[in-house]
C-alpha positions as semicolon CSV with decimal commas, in nm:
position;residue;x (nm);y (nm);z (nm)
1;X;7,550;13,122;7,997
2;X;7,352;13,417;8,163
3;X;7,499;13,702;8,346
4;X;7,411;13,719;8,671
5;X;7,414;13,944;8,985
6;X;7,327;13,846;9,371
7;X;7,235;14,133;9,551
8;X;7,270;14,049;9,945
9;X;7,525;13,745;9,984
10;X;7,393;13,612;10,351
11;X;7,249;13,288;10,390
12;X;7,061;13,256;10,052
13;X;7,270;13,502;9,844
14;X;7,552;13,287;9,881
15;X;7,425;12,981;9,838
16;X;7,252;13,124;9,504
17;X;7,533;13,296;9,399
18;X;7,763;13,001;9,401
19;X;7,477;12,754;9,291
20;X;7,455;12,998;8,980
21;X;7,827;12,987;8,914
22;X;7,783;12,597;8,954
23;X;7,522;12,560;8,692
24;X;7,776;12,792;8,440
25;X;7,633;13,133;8,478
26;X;7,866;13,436;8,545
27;X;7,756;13,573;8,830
28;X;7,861;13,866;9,073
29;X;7,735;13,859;9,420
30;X;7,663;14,227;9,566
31;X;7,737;14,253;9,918
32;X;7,733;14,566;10,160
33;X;7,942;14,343;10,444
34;X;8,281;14,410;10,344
35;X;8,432;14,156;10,584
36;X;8,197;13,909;10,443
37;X;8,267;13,999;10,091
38;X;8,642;13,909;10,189
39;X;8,521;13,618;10,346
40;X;8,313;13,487;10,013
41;X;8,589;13,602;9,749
42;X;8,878;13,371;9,990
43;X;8,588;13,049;9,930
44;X;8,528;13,072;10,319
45;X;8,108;13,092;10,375
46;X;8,086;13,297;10,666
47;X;7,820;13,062;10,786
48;X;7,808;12,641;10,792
49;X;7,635;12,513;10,472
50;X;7,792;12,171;10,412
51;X;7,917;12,140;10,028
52;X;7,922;12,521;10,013
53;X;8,326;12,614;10,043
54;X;8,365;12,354;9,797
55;X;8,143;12,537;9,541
56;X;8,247;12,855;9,610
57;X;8,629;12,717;9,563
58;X;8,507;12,600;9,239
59;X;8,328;12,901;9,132
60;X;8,602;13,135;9,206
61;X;8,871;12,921;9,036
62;X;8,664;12,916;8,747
63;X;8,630;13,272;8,726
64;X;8,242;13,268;8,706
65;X;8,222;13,382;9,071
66;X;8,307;13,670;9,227
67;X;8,189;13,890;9,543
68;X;8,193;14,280;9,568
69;X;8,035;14,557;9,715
70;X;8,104;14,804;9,423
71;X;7,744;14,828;9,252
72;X;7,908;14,922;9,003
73;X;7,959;14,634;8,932
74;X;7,627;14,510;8,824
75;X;7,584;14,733;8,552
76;X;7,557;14,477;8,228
77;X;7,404;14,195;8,381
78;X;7,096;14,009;8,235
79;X;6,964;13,928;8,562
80;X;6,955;14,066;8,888
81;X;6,843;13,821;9,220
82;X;6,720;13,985;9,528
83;X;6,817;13,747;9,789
84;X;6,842;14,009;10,083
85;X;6,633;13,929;10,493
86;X;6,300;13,966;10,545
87;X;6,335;13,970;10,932
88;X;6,019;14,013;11,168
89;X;5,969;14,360;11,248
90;X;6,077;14,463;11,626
91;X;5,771;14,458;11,825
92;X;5,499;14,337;11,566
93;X;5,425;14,043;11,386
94;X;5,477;14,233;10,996
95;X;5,772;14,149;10,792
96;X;6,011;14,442;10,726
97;X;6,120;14,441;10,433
98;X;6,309;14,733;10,364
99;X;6,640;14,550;10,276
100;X;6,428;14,418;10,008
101;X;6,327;14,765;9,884
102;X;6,685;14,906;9,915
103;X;6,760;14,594;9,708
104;X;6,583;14,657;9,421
105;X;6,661;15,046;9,424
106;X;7,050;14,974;9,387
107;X;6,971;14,746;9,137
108;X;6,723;15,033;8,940
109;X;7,002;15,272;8,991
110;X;7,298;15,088;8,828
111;X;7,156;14,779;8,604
112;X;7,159;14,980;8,270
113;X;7,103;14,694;8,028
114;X;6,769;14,728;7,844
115;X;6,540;14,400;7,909
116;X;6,716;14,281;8,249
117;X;6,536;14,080;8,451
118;X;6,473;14,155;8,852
119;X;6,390;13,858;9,023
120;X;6,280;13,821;9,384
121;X;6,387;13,538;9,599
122;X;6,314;13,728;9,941
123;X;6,046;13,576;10,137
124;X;5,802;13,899;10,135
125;X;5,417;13,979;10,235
126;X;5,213;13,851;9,923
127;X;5,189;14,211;9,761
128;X;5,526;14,354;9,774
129;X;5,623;14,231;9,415
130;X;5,328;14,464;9,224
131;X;5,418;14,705;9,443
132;X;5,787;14,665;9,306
133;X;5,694;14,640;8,990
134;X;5,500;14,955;8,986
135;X;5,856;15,118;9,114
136;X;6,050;14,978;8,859
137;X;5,825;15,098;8,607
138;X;5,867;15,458;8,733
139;X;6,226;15,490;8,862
140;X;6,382;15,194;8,592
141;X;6,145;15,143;8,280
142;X;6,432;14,942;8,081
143;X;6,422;14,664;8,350
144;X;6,169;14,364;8,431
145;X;6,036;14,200;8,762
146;X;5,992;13,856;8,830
147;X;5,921;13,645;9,136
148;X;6,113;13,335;9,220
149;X;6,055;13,214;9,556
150;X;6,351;12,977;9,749
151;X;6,248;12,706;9,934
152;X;6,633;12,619;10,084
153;X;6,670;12,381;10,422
154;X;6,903;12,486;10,589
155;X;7,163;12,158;10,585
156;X;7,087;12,143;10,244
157;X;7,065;12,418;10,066
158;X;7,308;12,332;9,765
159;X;7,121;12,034;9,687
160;X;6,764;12,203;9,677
161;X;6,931;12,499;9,472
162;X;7,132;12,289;9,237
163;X;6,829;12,015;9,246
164;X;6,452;12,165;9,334
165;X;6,155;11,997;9,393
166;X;5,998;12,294;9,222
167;X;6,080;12,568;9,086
168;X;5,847;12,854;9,118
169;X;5,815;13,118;8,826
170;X;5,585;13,419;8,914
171;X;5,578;13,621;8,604
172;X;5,384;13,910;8,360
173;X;5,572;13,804;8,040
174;X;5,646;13,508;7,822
175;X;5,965;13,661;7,769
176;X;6,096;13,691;8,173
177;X;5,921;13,312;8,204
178;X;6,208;13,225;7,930
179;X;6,475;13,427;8,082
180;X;6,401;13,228;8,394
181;X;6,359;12,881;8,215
182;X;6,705;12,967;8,029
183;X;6,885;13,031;8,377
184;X;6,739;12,713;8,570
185;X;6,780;12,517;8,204
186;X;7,010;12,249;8,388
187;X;6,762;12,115;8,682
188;X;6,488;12,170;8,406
189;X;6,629;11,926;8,240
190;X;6,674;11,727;8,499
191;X;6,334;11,706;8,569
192;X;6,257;11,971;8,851
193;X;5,894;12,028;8,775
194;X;5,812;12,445;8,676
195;X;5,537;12,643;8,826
196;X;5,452;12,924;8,616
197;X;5,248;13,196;8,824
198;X;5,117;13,527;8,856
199;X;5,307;13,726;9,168
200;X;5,042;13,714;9,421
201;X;5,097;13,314;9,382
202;X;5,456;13,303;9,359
203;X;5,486;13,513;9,652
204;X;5,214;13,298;9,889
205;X;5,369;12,945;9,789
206;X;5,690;13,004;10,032
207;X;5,489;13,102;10,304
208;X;5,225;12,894;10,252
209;X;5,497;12,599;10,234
210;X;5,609;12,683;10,541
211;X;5,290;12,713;10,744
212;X;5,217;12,383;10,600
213;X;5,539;12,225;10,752
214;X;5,503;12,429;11,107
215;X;5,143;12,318;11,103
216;X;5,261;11,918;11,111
217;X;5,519;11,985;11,339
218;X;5,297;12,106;11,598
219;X;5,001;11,876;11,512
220;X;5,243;11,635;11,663
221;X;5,361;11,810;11,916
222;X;4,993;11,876;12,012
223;X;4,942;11,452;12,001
224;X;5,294;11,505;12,263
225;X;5,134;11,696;12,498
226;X;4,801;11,413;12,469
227;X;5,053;11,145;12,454
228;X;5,162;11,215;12,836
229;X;4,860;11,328;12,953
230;X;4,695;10,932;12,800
231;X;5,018;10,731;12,853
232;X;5,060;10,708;12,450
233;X;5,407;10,716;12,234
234;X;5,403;10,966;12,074
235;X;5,644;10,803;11,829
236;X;5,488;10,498;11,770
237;X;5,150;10,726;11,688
238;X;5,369;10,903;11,476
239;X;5,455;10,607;11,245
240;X;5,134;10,470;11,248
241;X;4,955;10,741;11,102
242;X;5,269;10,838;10,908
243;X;5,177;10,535;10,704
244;X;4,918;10,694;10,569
245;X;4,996;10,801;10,194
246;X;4,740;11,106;10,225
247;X;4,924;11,191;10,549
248;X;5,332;11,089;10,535
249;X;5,617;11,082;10,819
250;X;5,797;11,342;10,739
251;X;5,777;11,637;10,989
252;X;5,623;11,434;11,217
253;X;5,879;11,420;11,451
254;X;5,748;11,508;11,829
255;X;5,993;11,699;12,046
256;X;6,088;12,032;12,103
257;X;5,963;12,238;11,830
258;X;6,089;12,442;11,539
259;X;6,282;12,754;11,543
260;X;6,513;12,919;11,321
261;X;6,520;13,226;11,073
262;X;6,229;13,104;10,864
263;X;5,923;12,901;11,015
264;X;5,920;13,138;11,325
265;X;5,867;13,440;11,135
266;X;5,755;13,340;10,838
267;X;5,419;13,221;10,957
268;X;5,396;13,590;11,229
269;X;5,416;13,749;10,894
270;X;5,168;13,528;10,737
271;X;4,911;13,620;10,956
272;X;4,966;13,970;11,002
273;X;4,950;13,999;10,615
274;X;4,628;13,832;10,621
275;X;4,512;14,068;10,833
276;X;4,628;14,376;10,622
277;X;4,420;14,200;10,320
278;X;4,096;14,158;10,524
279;X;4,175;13,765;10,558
280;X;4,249;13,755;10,902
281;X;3,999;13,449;10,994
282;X;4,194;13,239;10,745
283;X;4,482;13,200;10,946
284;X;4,373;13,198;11,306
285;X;4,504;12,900;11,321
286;X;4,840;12,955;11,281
287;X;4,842;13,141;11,646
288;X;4,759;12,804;11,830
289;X;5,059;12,654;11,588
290;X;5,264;12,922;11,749
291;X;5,199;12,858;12,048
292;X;5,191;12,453;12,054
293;X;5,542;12,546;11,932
294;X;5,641;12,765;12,226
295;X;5,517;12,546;12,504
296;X;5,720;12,260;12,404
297;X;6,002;12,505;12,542
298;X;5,815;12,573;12,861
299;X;5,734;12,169;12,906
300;X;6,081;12,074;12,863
301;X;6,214;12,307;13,092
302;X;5,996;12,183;13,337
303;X;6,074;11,804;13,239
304;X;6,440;11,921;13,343
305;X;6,355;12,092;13,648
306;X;6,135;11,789;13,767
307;X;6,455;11,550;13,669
308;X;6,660;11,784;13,906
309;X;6,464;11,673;14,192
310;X;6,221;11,973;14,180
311;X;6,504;12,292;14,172
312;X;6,776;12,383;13,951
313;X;6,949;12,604;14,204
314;X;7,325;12,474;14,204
315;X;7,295;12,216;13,981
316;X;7,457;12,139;13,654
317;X;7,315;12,031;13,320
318;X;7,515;11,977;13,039
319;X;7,339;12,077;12,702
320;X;7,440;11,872;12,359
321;X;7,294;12,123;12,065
322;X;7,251;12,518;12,039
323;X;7,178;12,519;11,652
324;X;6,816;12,535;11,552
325;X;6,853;12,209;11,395
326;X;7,161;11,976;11,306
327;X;7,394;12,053;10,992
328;X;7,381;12,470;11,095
329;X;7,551;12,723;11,242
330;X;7,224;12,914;11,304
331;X;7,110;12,998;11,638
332;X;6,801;13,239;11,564
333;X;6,530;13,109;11,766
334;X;6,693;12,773;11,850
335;X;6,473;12,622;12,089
336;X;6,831;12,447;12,212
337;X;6,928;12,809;12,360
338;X;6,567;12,918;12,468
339;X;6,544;12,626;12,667
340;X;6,905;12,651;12,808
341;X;6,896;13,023;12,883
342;X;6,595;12,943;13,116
343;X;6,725;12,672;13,328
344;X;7,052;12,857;13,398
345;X;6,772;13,170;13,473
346;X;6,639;12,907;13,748
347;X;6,997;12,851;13,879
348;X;7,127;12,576;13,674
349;X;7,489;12,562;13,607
350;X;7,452;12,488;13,218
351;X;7,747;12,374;13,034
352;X;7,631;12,384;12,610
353;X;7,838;12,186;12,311
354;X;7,747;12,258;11,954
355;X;7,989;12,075;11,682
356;X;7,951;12,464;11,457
357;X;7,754;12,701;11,643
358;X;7,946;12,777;11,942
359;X;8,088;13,103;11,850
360;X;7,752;13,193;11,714
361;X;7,621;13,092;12,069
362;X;7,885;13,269;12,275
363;X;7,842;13,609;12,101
364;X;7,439;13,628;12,125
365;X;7,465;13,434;12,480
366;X;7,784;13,542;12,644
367;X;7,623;13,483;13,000
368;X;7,600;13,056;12,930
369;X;7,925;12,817;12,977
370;X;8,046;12,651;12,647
371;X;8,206;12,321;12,577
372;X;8,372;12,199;12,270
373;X;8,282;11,831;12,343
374;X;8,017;11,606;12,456
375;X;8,199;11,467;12,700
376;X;8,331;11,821;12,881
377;X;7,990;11,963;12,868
378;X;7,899;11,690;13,024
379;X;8,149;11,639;13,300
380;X;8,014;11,629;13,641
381;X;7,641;11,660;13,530
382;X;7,325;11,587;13,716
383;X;7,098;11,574;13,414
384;X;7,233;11,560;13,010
385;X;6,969;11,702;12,735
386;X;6,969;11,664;12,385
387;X;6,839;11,959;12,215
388;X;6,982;11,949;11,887
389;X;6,991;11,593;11,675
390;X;7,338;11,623;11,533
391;X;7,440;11,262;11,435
392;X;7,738;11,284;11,646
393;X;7,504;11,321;11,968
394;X;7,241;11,014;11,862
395;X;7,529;10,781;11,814
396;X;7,702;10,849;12,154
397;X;7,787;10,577;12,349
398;X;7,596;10,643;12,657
399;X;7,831;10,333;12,856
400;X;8,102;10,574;12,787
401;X;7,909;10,913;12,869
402;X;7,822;10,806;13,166
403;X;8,180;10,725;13,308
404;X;8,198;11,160;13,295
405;X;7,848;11,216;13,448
406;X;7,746;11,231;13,814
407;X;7,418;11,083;13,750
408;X;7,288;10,946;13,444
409;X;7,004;11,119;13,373
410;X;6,862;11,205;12,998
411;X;6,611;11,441;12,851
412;X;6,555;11,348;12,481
413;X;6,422;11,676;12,311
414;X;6,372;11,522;12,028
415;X;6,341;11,135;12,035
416;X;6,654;11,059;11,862
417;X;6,804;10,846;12,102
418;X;6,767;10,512;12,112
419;X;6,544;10,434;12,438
420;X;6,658;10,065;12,491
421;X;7,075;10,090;12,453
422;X;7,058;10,375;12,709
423;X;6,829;10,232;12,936
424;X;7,028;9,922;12,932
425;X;7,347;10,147;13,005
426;X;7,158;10,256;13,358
427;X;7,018;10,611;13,242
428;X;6,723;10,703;13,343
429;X;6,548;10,831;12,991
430;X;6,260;11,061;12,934
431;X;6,126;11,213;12,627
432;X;5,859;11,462;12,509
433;X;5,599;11,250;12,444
434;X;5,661;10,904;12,612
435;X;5,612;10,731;12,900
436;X;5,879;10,745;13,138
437;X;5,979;10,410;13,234
């Protein structure tokens, strides 16, 4: 058993913290939030993770796991995580990651055991961890830094943390590559395959993951945008070259892009980074990714607007998603909302339903209407779009949706839906990236 502190218990903290306490470590989570600290210490996540309460529960009734925001606190542990935001700078592409640098100066200030380990999980500019090494060094020579980057899905973050595909150890000692190995023994074990690396490597494999994954999303949104300008599927052209060993199927669903608190700004960070190193060319690239991404926005907005007869003035459209993606609470750049917010900007009366991000949704988008079900948000409609792929949206019955409707009209943003069993039901269905029949 290691001792272990989380400093910064948001989305990743807490999932680390209680994954920690899960795999037998003793581990205090540092928070500044106090009503979130409350929150974590009752085993309520103050966000949707599915499986998390249940850890947490366990965790805390174990006594392995607990939550403060007394540094204090911290004082004997063996190893400090630094699982604080990295959020895009306001007005720029750059990272800031000042919460990171706070971070590791509470930890400097109050971990007084000789031989503690730091260890980033942040998602930072490749850089930052000599950088905070070179601090340490000055303001806290008894302590260590290490890089180990997270590569959570949001949906499923207690199964990548308590099961990796990788784990990533960017390290300057055998001894901190032990510490490590020691505290991740269990999936080790289990057969989660170890990456030992220097810090410049550790840092660029979570952004370089993720500009990998944006990149195939909007290679086939690109083939979309083809698709209905050539009268292709864009689904069909997805499986067959997803057949391909050397290319795969995952991530190569077409439809209205990728948001959230990660790919977005993780890849504007990326190439602003490169730029800062002299690299700038490498990563040109990943400005036409960007934008691929954006337009899907644009074209589905228009898809609506054409669906409405040409205007949204007066009429109503009933919305089914406002998380970035299914299994969340999140709403940072969810397309769902983007998309939303501009046809009610074009005079749309738009009614939204979102089985755990509605209160999310209300208090960043007061000005939209809110629904707890499909069927009220959809009451009265003259067009229903599916922005977010929550299970309990794909397996509607559309015979019985379209008893509430006033004309039975679909826009699939994300070709989930199954074409035939609501065609047959009398909608009329369109989708990014398909003909429209």
């Amino acid at each position: 058993m290691t001792s272990i502190a989380v400093v910064g218990c948001g989305y990743l903290g807490a999932v680390h913290a209680a994954c920690m306490a899960e795999l037998g470590h003793e581990v205090v989570g540092l928070e500044v939030d106090l009503e979130r600290v409350a929150s974590l210490n009752d085993g309520r996540a103050p966000f949707h993770e599915p499986g998390l309460d249940d850890l947490l529960a366990r965790g805390l009734a174990s006594g392995r796991l607990s939550f403060t925001a007394d540094p204090a606190a911290i004082a004997e542990v063996e190893v400090a995580f630094i699982c604080v935001g990295t959020p895009q700078r306001r007005g720029e592409l750059a990272a800031d990651v000042s919460h990171v640098d706070a971070a590791t100066a509470t930890v400097a200030a109050h971990v007084t055991r000789a031989g503690a380990l730091v260890v980033g999980k942040s998602t930072v500019p490749v850089g930052t961890a000599p950088r905070l090494a070179e601090e340490l060094a000055r303001t806290a020579p008894h302590l260590e830094l290490a890089w180990n980057p997270e590569f959570l899905r949001e949906g499923h973050a207690v199964d990548d943390t308590l099961e990796p595909d990788r784990l990533v150890l960017g390290v300057t000692s055998e001894r901190a590559e032990a510490v490590l190995r020691e505290v991740y023994a269990t999936p080790i074990a289990g057969g989660t395959p170890v990456v030992v690396t220097d810090f410049a490597t550790a840092e660029l494999a979570k952004v370089a993951a993720n500009s990998f994954l944006a990149t195939k999303i909007s290679f086939i949104n690109a083939m979309a945008e083809l698709c209905e300008a050539a009268g292709g599927d864009v689904v069909l052209l997805a499986d067959a070259i997803g057949h391909d060993k050397r290319i795969g199927r995952s991530f190569l669903n077409a439809g209205l892009g990728f948001g959230g608190g990660c790919l977005p700004k993780d890849i504007r960070a990326f190439m602003a980074r490169a730029g800062e190193v002299g690299a700038d060319q490498a990563l040109t690239f990943l400005r036409e990714v960007d934008a691929i991404n954006m337009r899907r926005r644009s074209r589905m907005v228009d898809l609506a607007i054409a669906g409405l007869g040409g205007s949204a003035i007066g009429r109503r459209v009933g919305v089914l998603g406002a998380a970035f993606k299914p299994h969340s609470d999140d709403i940072r750049d969810s397309p769902a909302l983007n998309v939303a917010a501009q046809l009610q900007l074009q005079g749309a009366d738009v009614v939204i339903t979102d089985p755990e991000a509605l209160d999310n949704a209300r208090r960043l988008w007061p000005g939209l209407s809110y629904a707890s079900t499909a069927q009220e948000a959809c009451e009265g409609v003259d067009i229903v779009l599916l922005l977010t792929e929550w299970p309990e949206y794909v397996g509607l019955d559309p015979d019985e949706l379209g008893t509430v409707v006033r004309r039975r009209h679909v826009l699939d943003g994300r070709n989930a839906l199954d074409v035939r069993r609501w065609q047959a039901a009398g909608w009329d269905y369109r989708a990014l990236g398909r003909p429209h029949v």
